[in-house]
C-alpha positions as CSV (number, residue, x, y, z in Angstrom):
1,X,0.0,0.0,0.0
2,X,1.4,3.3,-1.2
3,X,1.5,5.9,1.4
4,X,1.6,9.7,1.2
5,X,4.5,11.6,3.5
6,X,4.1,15.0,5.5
7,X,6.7,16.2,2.3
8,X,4.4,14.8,-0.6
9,X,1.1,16.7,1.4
10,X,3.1,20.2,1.2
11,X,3.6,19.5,-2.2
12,X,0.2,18.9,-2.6
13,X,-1.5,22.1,-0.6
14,X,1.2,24.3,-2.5
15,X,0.7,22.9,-6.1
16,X,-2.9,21.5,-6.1
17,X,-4.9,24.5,-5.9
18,X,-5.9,25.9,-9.3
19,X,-5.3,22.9,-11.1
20,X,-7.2,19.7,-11.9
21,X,-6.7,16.5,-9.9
22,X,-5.9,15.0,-13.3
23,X,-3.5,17.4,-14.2
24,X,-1.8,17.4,-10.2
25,X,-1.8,13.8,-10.9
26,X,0.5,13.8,-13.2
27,X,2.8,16.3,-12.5
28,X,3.1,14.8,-9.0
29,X,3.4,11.3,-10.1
30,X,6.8,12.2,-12.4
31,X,7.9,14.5,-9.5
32,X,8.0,11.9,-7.0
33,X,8.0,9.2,-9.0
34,X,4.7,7.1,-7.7
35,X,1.6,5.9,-9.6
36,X,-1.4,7.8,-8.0
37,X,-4.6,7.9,-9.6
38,X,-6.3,11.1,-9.7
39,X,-9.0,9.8,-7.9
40,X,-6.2,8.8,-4.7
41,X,-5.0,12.0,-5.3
42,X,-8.5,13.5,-4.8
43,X,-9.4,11.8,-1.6
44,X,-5.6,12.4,0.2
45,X,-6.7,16.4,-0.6
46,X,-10.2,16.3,0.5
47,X,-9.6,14.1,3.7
48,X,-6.1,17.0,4.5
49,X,-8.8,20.0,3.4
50,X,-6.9,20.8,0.7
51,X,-9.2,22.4,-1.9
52,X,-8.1,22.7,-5.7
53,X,-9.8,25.7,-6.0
54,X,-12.5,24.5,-8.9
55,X,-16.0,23.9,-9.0
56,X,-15.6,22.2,-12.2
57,X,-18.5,24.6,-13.9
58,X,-17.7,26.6,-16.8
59,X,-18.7,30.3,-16.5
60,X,-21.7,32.7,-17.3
61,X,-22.8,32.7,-20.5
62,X,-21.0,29.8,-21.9
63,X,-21.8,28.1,-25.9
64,X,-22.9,24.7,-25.3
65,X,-22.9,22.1,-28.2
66,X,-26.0,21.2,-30.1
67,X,-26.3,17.6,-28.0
68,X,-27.2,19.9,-24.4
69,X,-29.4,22.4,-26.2
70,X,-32.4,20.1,-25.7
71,X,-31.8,20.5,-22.3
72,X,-31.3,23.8,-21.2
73,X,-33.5,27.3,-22.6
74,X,-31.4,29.0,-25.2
75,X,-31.1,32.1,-26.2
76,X,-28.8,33.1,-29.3
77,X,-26.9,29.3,-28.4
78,X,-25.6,31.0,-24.6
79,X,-26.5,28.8,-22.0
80,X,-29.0,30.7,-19.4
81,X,-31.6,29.6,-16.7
82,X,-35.0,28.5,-17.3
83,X,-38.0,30.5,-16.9
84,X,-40.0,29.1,-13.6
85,X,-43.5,28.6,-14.8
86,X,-45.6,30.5,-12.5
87,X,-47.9,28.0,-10.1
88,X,-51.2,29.6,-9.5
89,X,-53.0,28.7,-6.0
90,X,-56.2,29.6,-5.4
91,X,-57.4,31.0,-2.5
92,X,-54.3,33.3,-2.5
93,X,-53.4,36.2,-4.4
């Protein structure tokens, strides 16, 4: 069982955030020469706190391909939110 050391967790809450766990993968894998998977990369950072800074969302406004249109409103091919469809009640106003 491979095990992470105090210097390889520095390395990792220095170089990790802004970056994917993919691409910290692979950088720390030839820097320290072990075969971590992203995904053992991933939970040594979560369970030490260490955040990579990403929320893994594109931004505002973003063009989506033709395959997601069917899924989210369009308008002019930019990605925006629905329109909520207003509920009437009665009884209240």
């Amino acid at each position: 069982m491979a095990m992470f050391t105090p210097n390889m967790t520095r390395w990792l809450a220095r170089n990790v955030p802004g970056k994917t766990f993919d691409e910290a993968a692979s950088v720390f894998n030839g820097r320290f020469g072990c075969e971590f998977t992203p995904r053992q990369i991933k939970g040594h950072c979560v369970y030490h706190g260490i955040k990579a800074g990403r929320k893994g969302r594109k931004g505002r406004g973003y063009k989506i391909g033709t395959e997601c249109a069917q899924h989210l409103c369009l308008d002019n091919g930019y990605a925006r939110e629905p329109a909520l469809e207003t509920i009437v009640v009665r009884g209240f106003r």
